[in-house]
PDB file of N, CA, C, O and CB in Angstrom:
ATOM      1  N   UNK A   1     113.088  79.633 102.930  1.00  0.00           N
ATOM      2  CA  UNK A   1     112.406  80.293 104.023  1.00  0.00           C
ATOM      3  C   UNK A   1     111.851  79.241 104.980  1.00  0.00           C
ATOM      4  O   UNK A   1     111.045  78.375 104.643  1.00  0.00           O
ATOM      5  CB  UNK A   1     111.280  81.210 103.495  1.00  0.00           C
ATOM      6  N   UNK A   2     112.334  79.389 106.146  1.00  0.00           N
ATOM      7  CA  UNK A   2     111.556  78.770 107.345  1.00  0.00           C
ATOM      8  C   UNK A   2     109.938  78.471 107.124  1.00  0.00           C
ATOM      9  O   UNK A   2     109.179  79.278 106.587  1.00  0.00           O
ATOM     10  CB  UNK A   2     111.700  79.811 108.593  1.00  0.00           C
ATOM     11  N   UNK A   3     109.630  77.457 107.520  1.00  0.00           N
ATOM     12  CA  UNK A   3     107.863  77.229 107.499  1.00  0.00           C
ATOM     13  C   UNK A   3     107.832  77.658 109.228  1.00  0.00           C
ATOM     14  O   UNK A   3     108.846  77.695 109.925  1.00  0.00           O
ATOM     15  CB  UNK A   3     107.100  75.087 106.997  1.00  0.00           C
ATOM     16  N   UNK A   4     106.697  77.906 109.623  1.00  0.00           N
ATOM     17  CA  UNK A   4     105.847  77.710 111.228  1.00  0.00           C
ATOM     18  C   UNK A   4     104.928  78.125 111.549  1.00  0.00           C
ATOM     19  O   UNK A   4     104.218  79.101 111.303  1.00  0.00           O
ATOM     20  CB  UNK A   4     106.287  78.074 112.277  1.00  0.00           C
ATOM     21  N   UNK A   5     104.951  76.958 112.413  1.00  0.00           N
ATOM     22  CA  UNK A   5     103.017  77.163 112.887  1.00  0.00           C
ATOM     23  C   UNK A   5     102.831  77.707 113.448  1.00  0.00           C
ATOM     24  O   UNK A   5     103.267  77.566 114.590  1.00  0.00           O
ATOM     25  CB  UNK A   5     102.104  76.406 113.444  1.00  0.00           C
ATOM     26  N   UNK A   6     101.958  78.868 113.076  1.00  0.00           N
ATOM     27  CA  UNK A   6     101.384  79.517 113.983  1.00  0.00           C
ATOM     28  C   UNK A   6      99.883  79.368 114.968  1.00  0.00           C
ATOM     29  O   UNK A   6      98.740  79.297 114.516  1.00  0.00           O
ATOM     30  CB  UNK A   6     101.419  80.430 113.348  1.00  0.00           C
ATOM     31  N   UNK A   7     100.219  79.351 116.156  1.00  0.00           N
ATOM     32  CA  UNK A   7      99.046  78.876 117.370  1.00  0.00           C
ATOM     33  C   UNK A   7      98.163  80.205 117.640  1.00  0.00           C
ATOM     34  O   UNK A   7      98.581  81.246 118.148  1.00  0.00           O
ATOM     35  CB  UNK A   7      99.872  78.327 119.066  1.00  0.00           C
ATOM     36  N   UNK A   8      96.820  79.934 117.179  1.00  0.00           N
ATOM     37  CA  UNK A   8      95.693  81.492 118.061  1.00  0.00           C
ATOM     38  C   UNK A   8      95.427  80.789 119.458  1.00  0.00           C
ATOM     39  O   UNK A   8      95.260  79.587 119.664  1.00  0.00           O
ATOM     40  CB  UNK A   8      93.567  81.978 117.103  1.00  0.00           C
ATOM     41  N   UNK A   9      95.428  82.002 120.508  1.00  0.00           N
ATOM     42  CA  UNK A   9      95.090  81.865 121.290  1.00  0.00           C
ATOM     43  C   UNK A   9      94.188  80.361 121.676  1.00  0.00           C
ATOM     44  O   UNK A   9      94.436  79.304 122.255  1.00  0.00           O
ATOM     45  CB  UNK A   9      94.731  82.935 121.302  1.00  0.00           C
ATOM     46  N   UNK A  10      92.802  81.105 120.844  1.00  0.00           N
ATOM     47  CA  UNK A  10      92.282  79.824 121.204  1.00  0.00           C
ATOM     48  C   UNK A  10      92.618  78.483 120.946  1.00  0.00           C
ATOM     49  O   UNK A  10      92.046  77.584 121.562  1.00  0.00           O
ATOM     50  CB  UNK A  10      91.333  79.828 120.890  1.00  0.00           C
ATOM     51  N   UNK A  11      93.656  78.200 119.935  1.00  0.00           N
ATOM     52  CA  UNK A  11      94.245  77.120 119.758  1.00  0.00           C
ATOM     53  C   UNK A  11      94.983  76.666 120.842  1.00  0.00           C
ATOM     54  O   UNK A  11      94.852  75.456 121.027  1.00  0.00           O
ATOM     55  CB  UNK A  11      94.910  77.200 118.764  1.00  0.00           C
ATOM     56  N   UNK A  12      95.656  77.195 121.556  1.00  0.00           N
ATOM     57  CA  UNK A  12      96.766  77.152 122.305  1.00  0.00           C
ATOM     58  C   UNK A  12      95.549  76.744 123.952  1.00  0.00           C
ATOM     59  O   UNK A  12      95.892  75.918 124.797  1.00  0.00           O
ATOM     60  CB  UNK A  12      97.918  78.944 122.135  1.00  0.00           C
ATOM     61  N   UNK A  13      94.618  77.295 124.009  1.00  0.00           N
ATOM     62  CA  UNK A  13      93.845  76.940 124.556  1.00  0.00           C
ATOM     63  C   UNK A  13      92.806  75.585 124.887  1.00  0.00           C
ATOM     64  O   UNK A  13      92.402  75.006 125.895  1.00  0.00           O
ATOM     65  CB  UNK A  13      93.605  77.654 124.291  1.00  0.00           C
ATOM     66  N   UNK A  14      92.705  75.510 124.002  1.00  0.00           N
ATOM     67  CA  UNK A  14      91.815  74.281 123.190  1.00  0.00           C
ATOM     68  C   UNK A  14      92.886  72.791 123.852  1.00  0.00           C
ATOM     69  O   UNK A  14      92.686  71.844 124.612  1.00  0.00           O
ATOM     70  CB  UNK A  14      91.909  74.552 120.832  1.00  0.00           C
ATOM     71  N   UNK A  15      93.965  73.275 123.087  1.00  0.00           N
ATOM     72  CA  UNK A  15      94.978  72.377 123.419  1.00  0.00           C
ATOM     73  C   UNK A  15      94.860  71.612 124.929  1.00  0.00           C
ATOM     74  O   UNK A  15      94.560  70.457 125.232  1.00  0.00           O
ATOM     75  CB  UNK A  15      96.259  73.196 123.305  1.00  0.00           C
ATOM     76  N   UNK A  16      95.267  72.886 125.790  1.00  0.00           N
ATOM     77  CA  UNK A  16      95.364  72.903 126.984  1.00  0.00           C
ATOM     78  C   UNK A  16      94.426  72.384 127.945  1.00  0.00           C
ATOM     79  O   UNK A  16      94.790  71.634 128.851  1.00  0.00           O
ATOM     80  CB  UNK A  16      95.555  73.901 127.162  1.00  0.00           C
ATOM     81  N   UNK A  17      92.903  72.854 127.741  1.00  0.00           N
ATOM     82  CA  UNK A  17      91.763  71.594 127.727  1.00  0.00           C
ATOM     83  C   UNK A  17      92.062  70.498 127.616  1.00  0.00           C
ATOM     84  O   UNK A  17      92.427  69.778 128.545  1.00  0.00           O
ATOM     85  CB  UNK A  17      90.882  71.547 126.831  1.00  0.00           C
ATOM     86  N   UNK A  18      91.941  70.122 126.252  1.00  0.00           N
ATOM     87  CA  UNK A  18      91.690  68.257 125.968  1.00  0.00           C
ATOM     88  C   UNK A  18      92.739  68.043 126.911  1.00  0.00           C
ATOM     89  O   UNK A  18      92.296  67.587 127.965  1.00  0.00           O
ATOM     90  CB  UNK A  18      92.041  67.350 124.125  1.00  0.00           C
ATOM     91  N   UNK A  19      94.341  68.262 126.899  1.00  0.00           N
ATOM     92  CA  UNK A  19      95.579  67.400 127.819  1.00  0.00           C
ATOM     93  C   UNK A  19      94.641  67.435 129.295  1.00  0.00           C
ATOM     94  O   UNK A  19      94.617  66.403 129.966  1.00  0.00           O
ATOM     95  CB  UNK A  19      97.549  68.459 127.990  1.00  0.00           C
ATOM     96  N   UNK A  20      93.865  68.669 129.775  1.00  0.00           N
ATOM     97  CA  UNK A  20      93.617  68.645 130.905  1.00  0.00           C
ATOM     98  C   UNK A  20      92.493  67.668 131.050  1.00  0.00           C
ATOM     99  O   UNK A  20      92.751  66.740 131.816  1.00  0.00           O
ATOM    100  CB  UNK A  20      93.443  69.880 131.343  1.00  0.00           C
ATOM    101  N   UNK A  21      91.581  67.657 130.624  1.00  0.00           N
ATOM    102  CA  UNK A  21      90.251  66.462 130.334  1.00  0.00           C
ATOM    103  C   UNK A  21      90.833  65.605 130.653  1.00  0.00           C
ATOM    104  O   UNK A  21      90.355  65.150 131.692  1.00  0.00           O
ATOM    105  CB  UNK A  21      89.548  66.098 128.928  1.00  0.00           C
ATOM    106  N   UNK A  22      91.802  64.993 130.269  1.00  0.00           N
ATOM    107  CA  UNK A  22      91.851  63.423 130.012  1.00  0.00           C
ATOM    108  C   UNK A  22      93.163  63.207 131.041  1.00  0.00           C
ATOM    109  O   UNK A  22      93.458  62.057 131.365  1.00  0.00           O
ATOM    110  CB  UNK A  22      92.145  62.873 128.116  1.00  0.00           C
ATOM    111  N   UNK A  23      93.991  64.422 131.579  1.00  0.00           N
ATOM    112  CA  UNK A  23      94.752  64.509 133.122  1.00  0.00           C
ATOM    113  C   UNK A  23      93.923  64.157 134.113  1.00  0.00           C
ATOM    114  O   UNK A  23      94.235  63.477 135.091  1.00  0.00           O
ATOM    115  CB  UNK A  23      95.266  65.934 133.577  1.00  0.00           C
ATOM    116  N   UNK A  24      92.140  64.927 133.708  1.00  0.00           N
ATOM    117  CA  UNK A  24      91.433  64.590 135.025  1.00  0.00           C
ATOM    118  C   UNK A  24      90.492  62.978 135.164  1.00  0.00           C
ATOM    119  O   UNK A  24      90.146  62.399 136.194  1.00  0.00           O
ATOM    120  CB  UNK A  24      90.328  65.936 135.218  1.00  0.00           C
ATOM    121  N   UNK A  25      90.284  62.598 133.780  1.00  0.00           N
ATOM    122  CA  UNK A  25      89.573  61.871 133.335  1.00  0.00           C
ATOM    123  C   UNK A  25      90.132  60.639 133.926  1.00  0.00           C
ATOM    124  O   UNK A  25      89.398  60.112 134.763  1.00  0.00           O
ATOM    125  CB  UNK A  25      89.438  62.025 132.016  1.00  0.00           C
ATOM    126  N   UNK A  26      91.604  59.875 133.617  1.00  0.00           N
ATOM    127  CA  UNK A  26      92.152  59.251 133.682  1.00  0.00           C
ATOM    128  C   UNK A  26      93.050  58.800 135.216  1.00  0.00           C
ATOM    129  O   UNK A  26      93.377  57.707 135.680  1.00  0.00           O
ATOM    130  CB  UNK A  26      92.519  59.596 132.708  1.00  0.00           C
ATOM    131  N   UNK A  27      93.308  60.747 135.866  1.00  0.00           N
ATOM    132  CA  UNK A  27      93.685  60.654 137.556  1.00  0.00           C
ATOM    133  C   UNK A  27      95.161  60.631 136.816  1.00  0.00           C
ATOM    134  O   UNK A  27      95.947  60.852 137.737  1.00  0.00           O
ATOM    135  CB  UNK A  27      93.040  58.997 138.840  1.00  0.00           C
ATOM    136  N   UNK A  28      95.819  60.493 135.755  1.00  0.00           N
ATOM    137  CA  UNK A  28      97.166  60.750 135.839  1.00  0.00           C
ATOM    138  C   UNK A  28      97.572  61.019 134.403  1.00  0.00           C
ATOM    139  O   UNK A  28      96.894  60.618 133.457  1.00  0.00           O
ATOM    140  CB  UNK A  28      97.940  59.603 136.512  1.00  0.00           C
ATOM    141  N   UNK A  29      98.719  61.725 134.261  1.00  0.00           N
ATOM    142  CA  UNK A  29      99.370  62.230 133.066  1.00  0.00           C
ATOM    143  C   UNK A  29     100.324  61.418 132.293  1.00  0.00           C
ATOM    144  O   UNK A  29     101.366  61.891 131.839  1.00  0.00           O
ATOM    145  CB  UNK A  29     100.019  63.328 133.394  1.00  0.00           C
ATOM    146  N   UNK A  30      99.870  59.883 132.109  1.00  0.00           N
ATOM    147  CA  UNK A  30     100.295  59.222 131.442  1.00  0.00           C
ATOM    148  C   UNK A  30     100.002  59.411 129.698  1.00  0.00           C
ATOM    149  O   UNK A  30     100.619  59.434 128.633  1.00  0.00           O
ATOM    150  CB  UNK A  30      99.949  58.200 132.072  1.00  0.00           C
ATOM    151  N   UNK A  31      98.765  59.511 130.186  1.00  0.00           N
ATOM    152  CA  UNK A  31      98.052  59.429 128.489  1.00  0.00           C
ATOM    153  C   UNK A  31      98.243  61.234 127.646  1.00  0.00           C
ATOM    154  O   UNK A  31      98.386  61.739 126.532  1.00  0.00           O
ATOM    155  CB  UNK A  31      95.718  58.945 128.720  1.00  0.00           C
ATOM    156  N   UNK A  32      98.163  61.480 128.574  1.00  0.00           N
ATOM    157  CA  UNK A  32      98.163  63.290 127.887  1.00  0.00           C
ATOM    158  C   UNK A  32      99.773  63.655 127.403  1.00  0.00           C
ATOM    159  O   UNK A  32     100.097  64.449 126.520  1.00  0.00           O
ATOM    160  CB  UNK A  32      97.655  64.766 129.457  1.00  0.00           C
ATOM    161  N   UNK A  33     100.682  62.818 128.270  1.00  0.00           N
ATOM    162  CA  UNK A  33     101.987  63.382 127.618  1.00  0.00           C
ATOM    163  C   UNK A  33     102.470  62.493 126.437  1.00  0.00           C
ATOM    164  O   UNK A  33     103.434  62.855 125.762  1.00  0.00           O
ATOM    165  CB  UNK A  33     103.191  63.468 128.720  1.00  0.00           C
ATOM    166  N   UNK A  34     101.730  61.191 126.150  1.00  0.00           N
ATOM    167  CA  UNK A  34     101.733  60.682 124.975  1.00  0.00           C
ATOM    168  C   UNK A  34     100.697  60.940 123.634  1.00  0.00           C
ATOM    169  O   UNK A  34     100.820  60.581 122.463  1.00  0.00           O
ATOM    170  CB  UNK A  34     101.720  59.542 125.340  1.00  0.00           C
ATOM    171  N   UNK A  35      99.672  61.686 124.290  1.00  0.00           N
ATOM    172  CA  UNK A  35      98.856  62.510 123.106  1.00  0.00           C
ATOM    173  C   UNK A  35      99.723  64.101 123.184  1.00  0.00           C
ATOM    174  O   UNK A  35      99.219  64.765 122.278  1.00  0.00           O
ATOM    175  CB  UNK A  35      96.789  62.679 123.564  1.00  0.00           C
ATOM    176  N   UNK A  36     100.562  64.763 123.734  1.00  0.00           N
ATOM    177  CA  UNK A  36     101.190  65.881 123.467  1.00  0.00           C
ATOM    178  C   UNK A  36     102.701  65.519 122.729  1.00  0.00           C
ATOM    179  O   UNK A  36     103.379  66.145 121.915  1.00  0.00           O
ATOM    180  CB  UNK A  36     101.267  66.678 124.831  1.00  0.00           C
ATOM    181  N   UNK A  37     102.854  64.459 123.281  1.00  0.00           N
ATOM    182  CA  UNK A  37     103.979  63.696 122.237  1.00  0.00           C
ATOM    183  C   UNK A  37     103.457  64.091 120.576  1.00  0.00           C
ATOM    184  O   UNK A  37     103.687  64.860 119.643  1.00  0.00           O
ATOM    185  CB  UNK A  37     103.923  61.643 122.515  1.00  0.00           C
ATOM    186  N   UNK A  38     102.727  63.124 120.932  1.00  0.00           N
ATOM    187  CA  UNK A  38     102.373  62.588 119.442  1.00  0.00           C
ATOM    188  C   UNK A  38     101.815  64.093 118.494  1.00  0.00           C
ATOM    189  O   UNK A  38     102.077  64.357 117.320  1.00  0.00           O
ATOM    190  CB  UNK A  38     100.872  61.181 119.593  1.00  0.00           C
ATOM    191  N   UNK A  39     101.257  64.632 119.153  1.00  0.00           N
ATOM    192  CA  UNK A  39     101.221  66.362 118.513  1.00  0.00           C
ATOM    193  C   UNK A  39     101.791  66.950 118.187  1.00  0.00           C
ATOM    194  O   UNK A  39     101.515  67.678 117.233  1.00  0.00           O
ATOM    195  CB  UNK A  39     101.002  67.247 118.913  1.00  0.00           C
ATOM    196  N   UNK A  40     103.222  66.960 118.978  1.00  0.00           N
ATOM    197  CA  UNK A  40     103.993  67.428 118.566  1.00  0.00           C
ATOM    198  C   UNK A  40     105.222  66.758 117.658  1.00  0.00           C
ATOM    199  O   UNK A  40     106.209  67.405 117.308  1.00  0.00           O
ATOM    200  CB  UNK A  40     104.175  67.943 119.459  1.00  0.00           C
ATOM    201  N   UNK A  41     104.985  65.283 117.321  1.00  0.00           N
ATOM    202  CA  UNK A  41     105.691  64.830 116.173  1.00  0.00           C
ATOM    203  C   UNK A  41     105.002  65.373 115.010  1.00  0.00           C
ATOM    204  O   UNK A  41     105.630  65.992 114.151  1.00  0.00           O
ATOM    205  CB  UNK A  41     105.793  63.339 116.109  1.00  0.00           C
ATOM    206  N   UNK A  42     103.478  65.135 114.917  1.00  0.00           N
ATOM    207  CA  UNK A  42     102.863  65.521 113.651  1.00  0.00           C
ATOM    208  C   UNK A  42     103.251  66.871 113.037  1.00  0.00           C
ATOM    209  O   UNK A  42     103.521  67.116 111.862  1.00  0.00           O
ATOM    210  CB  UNK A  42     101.447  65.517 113.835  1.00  0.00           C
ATOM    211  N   UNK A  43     103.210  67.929 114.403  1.00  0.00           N
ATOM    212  CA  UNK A  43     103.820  68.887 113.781  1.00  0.00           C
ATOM    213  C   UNK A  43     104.777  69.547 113.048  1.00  0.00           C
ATOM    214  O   UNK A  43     104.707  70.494 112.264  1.00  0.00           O
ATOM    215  CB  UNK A  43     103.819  69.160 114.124  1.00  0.00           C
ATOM    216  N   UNK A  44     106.186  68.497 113.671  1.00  0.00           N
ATOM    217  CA  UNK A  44     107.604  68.223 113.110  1.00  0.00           C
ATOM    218  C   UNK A  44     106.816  67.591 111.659  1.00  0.00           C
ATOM    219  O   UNK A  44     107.435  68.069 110.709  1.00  0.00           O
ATOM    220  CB  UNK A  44     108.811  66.953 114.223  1.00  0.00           C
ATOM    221  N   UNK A  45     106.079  67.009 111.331  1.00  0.00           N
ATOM    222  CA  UNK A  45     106.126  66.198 110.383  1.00  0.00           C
ATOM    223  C   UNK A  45     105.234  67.817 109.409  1.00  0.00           C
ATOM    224  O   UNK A  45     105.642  68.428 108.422  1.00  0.00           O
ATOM    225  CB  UNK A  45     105.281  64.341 110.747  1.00  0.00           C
ATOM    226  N   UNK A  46     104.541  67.933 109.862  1.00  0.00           N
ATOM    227  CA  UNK A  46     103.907  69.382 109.141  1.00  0.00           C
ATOM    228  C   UNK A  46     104.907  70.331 108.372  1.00  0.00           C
ATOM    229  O   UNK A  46     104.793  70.792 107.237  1.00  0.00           O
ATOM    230  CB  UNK A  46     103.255  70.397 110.342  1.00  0.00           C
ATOM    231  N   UNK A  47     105.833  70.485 109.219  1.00  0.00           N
ATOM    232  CA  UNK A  47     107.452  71.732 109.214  1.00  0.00           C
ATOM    233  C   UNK A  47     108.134  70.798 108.314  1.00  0.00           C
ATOM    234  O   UNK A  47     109.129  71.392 107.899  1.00  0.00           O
ATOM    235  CB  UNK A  47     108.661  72.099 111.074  1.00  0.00           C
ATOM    236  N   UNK A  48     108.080  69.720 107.856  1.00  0.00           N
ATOM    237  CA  UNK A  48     109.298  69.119 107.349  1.00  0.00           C
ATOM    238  C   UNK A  48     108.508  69.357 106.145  1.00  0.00           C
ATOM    239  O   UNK A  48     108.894  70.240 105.380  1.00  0.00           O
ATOM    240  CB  UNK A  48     109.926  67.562 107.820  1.00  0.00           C
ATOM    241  N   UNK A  49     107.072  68.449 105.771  1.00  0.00           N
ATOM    242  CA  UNK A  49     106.075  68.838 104.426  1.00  0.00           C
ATOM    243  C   UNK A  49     104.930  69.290 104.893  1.00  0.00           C
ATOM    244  O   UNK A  49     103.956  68.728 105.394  1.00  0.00           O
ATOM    245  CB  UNK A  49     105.667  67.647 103.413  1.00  0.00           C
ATOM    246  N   UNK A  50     105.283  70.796 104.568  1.00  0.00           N
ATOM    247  CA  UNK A  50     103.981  71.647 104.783  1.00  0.00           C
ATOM    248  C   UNK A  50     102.942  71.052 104.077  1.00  0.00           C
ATOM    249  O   UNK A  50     101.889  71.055 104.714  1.00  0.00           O
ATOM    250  CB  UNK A  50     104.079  73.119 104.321  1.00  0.00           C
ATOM    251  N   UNK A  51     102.874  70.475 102.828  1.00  0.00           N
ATOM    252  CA  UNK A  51     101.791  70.346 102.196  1.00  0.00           C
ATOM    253  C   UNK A  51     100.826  68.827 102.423  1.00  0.00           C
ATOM    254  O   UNK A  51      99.858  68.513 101.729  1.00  0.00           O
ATOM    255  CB  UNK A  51     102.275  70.596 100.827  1.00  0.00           C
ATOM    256  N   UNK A  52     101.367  68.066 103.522  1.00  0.00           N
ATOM    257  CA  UNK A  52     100.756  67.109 103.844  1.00  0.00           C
ATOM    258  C   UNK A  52      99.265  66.986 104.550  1.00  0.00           C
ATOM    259  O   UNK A  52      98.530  65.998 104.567  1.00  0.00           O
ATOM    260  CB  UNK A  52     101.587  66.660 104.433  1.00  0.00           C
ATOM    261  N   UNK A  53      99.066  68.168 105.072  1.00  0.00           N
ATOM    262  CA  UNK A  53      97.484  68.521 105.321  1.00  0.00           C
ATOM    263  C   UNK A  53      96.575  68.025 104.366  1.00  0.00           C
ATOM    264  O   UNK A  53      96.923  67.201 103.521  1.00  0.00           O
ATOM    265  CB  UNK A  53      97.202  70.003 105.334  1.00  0.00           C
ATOM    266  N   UNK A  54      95.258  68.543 104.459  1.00  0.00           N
ATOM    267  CA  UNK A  54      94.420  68.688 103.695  1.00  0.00           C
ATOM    268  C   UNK A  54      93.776  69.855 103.655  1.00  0.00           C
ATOM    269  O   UNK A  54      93.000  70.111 104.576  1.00  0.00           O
ATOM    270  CB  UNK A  54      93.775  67.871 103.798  1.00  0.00           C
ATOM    271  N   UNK A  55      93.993  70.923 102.440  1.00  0.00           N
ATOM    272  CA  UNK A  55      93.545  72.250 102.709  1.00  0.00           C
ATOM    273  C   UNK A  55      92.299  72.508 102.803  1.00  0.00           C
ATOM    274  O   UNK A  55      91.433  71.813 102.272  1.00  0.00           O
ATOM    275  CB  UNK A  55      93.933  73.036 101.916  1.00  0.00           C
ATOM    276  N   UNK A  56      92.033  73.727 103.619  1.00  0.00           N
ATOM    277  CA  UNK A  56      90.805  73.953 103.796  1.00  0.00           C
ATOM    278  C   UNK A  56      90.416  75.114 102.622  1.00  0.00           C
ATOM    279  O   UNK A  56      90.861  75.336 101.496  1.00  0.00           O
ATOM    280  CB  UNK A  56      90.591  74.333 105.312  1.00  0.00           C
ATOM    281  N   UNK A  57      89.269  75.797 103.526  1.00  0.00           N
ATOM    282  CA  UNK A  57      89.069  77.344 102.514  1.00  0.00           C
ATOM    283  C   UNK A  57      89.188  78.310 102.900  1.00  0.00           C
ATOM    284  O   UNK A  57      88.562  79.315 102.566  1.00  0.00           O
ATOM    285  CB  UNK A  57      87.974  77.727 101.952  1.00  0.00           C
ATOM    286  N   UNK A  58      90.073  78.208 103.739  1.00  0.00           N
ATOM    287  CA  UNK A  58      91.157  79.535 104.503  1.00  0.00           C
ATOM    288  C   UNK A  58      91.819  79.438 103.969  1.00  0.00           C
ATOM    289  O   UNK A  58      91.867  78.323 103.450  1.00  0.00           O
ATOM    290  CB  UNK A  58      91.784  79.709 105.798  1.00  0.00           C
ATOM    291  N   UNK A  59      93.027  80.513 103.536  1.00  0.00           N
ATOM    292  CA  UNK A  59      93.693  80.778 103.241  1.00  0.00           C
ATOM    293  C   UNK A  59      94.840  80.025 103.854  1.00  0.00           C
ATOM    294  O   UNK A  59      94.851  79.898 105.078  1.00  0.00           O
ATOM    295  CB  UNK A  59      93.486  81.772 103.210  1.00  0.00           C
ATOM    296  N   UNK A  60      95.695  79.573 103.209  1.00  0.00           N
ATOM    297  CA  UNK A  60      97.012  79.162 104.418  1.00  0.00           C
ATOM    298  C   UNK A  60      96.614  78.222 105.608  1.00  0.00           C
ATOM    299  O   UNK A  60      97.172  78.078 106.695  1.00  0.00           O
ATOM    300  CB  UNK A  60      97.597  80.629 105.278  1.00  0.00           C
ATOM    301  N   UNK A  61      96.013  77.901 105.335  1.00  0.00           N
ATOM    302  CA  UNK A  61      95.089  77.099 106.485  1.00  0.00           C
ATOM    303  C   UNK A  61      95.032  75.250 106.216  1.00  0.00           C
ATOM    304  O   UNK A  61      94.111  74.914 105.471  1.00  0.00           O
ATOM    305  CB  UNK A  61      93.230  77.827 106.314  1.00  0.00           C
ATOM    306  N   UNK A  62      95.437  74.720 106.461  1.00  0.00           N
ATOM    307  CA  UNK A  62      95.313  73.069 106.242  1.00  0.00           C
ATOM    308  C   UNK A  62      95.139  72.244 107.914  1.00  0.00           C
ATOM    309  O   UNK A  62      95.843  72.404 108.911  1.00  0.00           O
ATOM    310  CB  UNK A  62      97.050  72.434 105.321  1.00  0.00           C
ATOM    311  N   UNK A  63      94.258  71.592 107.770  1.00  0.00           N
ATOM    312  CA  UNK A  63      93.937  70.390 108.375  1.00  0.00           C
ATOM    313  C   UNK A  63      94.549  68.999 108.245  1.00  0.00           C
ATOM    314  O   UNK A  63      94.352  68.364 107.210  1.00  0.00           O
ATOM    315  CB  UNK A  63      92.843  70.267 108.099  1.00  0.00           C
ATOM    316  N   UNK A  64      95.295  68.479 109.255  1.00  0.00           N
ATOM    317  CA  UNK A  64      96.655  67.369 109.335  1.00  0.00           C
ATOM    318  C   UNK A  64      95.804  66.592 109.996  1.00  0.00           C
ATOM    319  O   UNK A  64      95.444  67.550 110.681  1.00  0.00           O
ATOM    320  CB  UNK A  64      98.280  67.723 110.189  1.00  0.00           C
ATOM    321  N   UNK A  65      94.810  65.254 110.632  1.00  0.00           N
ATOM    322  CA  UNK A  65      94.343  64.264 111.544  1.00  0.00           C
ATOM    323  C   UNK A  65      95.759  63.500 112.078  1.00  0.00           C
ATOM    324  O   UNK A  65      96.818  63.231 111.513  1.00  0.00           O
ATOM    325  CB  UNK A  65      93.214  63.216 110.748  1.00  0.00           C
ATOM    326  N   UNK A  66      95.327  63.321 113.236  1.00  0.00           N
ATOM    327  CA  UNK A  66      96.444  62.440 113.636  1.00  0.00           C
ATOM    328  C   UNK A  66      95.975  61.186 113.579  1.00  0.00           C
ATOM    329  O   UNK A  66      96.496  60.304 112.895  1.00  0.00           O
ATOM    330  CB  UNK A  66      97.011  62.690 114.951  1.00  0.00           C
ATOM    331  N   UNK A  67      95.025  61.046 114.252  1.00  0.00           N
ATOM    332  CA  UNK A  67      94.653  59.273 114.417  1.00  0.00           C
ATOM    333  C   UNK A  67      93.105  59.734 114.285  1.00  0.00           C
ATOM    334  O   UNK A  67      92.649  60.858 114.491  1.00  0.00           O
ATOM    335  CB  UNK A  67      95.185  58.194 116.280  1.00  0.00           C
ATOM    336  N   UNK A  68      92.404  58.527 113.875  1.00  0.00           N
ATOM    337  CA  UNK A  68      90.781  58.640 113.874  1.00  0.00           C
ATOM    338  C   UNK A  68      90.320  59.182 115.132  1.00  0.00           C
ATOM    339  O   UNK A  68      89.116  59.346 115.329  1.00  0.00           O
ATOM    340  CB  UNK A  68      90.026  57.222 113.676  1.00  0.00           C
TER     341      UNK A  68
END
């Protein structure tokens, strides 16, 4: 069976913030498309071993850090 992540709203939101913060922070979209890069490798890396998180106490729910 397929693994995938599923995004809530506010996740998908949240997201969309920080890239924008640091679009405005910085004056250009250098740094945000290499922190959306890099998000979206971890995630590939999530889908390949789901269990590389660290679970929480949700159900189905794990926490992955990318960088400190």
């Amino acid at each position: 069976m397929a693994k995938k992540i599923i995004w809530t709203a506010k996740a998908k939101n949240d997201l969309f913030d920080i890239l924008n913060y640091w679009i405005n922070r910085n004056k250009s979209k250098t740094f945000s498309k290499k922190l959306n890069n890099l998000i979206n490798e971890q995630l590939n890396l999530i889908l390949t071993f789901p269990h590389i998180g660290r679970k929480t106490d949700v159900e189905n729910v794990s926490i992955k850090v990318i960088r400190k």
